[in-house]
N, C-alpha and C positions, 0 to 999 in steps of 0.2 A: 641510257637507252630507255626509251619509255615503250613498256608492253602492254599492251594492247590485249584484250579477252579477245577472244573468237564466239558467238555464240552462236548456235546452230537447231533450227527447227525443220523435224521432218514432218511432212505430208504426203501419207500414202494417195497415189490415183488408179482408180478402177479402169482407166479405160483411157489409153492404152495403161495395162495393169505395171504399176511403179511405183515411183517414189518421188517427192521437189522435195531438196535440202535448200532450206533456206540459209544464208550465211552474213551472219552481223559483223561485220569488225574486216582488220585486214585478214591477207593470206600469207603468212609471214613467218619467217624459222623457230620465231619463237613462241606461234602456236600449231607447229607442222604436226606435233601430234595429236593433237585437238581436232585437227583439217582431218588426218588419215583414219583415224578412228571414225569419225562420222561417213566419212567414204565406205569404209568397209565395215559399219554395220549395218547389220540387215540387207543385205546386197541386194537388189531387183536387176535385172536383166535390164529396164528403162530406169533413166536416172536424168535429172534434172538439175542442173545446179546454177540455185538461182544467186545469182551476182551482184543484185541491185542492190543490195547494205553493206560489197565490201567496195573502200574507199580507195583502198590500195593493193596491192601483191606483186612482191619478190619473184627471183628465178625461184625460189622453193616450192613457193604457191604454186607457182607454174609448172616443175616440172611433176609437184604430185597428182595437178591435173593432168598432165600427160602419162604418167603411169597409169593410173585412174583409166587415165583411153584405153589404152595396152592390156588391160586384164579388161575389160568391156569388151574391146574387139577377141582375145581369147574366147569367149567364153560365145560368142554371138550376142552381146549384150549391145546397147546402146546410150551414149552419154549425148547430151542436148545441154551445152549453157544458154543461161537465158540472161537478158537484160545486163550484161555487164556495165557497171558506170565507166563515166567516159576516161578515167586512167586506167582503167583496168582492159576498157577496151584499147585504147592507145596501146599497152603490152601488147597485145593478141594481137594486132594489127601489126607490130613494129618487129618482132620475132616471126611472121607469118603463121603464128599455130593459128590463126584463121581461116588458114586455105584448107588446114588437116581437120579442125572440128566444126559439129554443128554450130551455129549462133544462131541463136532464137531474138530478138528484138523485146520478148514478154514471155511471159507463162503459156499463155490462151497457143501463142505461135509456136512454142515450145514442143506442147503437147500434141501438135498436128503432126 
């Protein structure tokens, strides 16, 4: 099996006050703790996760974005993915978590 890094760049935004996690690589079990850590540091109430660098993602990937929703909605918090590529959106589309979360098209629409 060949593993894959995850790499991940955050970018705080002032308005609405948050965060865009940027995410290189897949979303994948065998860096689900790389994925969860970067989720739950520095928590912001808005949260962004931008999807454009990953190429691929598992049920793992997926359902720790679904948990990820789950403590967001707890908290009054909001999650916004952006730009997923197009097997990544094919999942979100093929399981229906598109009906349940936001999809942004880009950042700029993201942040509306």
């Amino acid at each position: 099996m060949l593993i894959q890094n995850l790499q991940v760049d955050i970018t705080p935004i002032a308005e609405p006050r948050g965060r865009i996690l940027h995410f290189h690589g897949p979303l994948v079990i065998s860096n689900l703790q790389a994925f969860r850590a970067a989720l739950r540091r520095d928590y912001a109430l808005f949260t962004i996760l931008d999807l454009t660098d990953v190429p691929f993602m598992d049920s793992t990937g997926l359902g720790e974005i679904i948990n990820f929703y789950t403590l967001c909605q707890r908290s009054n918090g909001r999650l916004v993915l952006a730009a997923p590529s197009p097997r990544v959106a094919d999942l979100l589309h093929m399981t229906r978590v598109d009906t349940l979360l936001n999809i942004a098209p880009n950042i700029d629409a993201a942040k509306a």
